[in-house]
N, C-alpha and C positions, 0 to 999 in steps of 0.2 A: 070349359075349364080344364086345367090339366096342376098334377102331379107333378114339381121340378124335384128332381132329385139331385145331389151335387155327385158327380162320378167322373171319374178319372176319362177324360176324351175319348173316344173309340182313335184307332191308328189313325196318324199323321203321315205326313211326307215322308219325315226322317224316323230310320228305323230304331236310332238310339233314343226317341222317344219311347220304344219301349212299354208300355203299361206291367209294372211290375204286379201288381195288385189290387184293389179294389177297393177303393177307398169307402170310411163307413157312409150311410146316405142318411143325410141331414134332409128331413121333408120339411119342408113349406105348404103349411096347409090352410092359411090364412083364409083364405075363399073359400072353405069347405065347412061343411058341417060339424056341428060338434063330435057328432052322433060318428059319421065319416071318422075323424078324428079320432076317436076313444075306439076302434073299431080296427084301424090302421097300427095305431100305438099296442095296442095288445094284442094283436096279430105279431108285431114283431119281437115283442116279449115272447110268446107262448114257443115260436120258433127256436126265438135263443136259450131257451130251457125244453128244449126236443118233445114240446108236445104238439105234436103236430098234425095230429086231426083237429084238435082244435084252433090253431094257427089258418090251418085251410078253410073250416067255417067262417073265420072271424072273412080271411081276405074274401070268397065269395061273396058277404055282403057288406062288405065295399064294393065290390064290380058291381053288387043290386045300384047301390048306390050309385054310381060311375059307371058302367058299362063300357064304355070306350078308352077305360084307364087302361096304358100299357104296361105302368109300372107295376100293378097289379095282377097283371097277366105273368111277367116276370116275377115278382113271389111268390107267386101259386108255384111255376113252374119248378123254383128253387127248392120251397118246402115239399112237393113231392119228389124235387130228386136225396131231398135228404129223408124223406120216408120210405126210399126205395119203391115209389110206386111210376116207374118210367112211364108208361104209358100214357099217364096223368100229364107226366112232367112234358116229354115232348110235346104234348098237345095245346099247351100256356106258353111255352118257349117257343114255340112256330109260330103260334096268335103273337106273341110279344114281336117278333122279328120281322113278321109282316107288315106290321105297325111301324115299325122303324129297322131299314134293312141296316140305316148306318152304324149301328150301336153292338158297341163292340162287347159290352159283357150279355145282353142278349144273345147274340150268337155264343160266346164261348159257354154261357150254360146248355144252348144247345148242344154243342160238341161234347160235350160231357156226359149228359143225357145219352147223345146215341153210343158213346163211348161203354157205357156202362151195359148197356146191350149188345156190345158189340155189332153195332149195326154199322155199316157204312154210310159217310155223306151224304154216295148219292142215293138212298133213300129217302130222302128230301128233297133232294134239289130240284126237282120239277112243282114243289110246291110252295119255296119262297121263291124273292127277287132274288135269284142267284147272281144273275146277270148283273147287278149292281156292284159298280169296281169299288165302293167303299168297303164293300161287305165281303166279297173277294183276298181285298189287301188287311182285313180285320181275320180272314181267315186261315191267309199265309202269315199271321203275326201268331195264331191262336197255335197251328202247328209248327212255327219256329220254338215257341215257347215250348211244347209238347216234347222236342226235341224229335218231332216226325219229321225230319227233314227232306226228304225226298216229295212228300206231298206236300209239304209248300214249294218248294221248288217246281211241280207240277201246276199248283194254282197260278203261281206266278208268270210262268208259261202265258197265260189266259191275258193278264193282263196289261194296260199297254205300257209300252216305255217311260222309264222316270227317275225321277232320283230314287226314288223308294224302293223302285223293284231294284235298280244297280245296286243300292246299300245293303239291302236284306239277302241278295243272291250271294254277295261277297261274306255277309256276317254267315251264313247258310253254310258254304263252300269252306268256312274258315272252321267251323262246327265239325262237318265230314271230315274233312283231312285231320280233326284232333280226333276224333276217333279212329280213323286208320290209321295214325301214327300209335295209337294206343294200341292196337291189334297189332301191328307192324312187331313192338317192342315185344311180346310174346310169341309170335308165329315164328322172328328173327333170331331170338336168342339166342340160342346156338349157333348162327351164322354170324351174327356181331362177334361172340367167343372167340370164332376160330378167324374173326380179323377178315371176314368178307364182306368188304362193304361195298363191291359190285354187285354182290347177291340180295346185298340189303335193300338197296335201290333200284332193283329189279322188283322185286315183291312190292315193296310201295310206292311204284308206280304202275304193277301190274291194277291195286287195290284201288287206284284215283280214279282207273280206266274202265275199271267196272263201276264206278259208281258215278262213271261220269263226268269226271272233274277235269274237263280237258283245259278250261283257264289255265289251273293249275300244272297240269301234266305238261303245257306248252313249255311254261315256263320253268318247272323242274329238270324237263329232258333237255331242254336246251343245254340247263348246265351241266347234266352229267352229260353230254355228247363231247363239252368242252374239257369236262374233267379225264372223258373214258373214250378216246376218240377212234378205240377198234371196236368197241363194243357193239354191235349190231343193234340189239334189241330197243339200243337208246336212240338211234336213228329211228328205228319203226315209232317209237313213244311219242318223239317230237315230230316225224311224218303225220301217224296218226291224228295228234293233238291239232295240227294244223289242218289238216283236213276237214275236224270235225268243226270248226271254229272260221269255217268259210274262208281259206286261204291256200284253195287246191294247187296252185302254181309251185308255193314254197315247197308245197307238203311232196311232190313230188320228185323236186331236189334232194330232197333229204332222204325219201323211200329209195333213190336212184344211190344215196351213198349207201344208205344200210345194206343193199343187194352185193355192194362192191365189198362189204368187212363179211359177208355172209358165208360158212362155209358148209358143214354138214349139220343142218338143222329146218328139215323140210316145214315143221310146223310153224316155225318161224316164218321161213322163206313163202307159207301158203298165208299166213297174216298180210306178210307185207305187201303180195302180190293181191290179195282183195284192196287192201287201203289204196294202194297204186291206181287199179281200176275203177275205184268212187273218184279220187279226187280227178282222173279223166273226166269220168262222167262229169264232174264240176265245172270244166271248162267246156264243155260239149266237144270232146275227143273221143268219140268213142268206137271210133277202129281200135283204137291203144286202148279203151276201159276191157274192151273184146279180149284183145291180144294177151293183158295180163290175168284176163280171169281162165284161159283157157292154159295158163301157167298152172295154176291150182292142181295137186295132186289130192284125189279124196286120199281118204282113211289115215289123215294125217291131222 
């Protein structure tokens, strides 16, 4: 016998599926006991009014009763993370998730749990089904939502191609760049003032490049190259971006025009001259990846 509880799907294909929340759970206990029954129902009372030593006795014997309930395991875990007793909590939230890798609010009370200890992931992850892509894509949805973006972006890594990962990397990347554009607007301020807006476009794409966003950055420096077309550093931007995005051929065109606008600006010029030498190495050139890396001046 088993426990249905009605809850919002764990992640789908499509990321604007979304789970906003957690819908209330309506139990089905028809097959169970009375005893079961009056023992569940006041367990979830005693929680909703924060008494929750006695909420964890009542759910205990239910598991007497049930021993293999997961859903059980899962409010144990909840009510000791709202008791603040983690220990407890993580220890029902791993039973619960092992039970079922694919269920998405199982895991996200986990994440919470270690959150709250600030523990890292992988302090578990050799103890559930990590390996499991449903649990994976449940866990790049848990930290999109978290707004950790760079670790789901890392999860996502892991897993294999789909509509899901392309949807959630784009919603991901759309997230980054609104918060670099939010930094941008502060760190620029006085550069918008004084009516520089090649200076502006320089910082927020220097800020894409560090976080990685070369989809983006392909596509941004393309157009300032067209907008700003002495400007050096927006040839290295869209050299760069292509490089990093498996299109060593282009990206080497464009580092070959940045070198031509380039005139006294070594650190620049030692950028471009590393980018030049990977996207060689890309093509398997690498007398030329050689050539340009022995361009490099240190202490620049």
């Amino acid at each position: 016998m088993c426990v249905c509880m009605l809850q919002t799907a764990y992640a789908q294909e499509e990321p604007s599926k979304i789970i906003q929340e957690e819908e209330s759970a309506e139990v089905f206990l028809e097959e169970y006991t009375d005893e079961f029954q009056e023992a569940f129902f006041e367990a979830i009372k005693q929680k909703g009014i924060q008494n929750y030593d006695r909420a964890v006795n009542l759910f205990l014997e239910c598991k007497r009763l049930d021993s293999e309930n997961k859903v059980i395991d899962h409010e144990l875990a909840k009510t000791y993370l709202l008791d603040k007793k983690y220990f407890d909590a993580e220890k029902y939230a791993i039973e619960a998730l092992i039970s079922d890798a694919g269920n998405y609010w199982y895991l996200d009370t986990l994440v919470a749990v270690l959150e709250r200890q600030s523990n890292a992931f992988e302090s578990v992850q050799n103890i559930i089904p990590f390996e499991n892509e449903a649990l994976q894509k449940n866990l790049a949805l848990i930290y999109f939502k978290r707004k950790k973006y760079n670790d789901a972006l890392t999860i996502l890594k892991k897993i294999s191609t789909s509509t899901f990962k392309d949807e959630l990397t784009i919603k991901i990347e759309d997230s980054l760049s609104q918060k670099v554009n939010e930094a941008s607007i502060k760190t620029t301020k006085a550069i918008i003032v004084n009516n520089d807006p090649v200076r502006s476009l320089e910082l927020n794409l220097e800020q894409q490049i560090k976080l990685g966003q070369f989809r983006m950055v392909e596509s941004r420096a393309k157009e300032a190259v067209e907008l700003y077309p002495l400007q050096p550093f927006f040839y290295y931007a869209y050299g760069l971006a292509l490089q990093k995005n498996n299109k060593s051929s282009q990206a080497i065109d464009v580092l070959q025009s940045a070198l031509d606008y380039l005139f006294d600006d070594q650190k620049l010029a030692n950028r471009i001259y590393q980018t030049l030498s990977d996207a060689y190495n890309g093509i398997n050139n690498f007398s030329k990846a050689n050539e340009y890396l022995r361009k490099i001046k240190p202490g620049f």
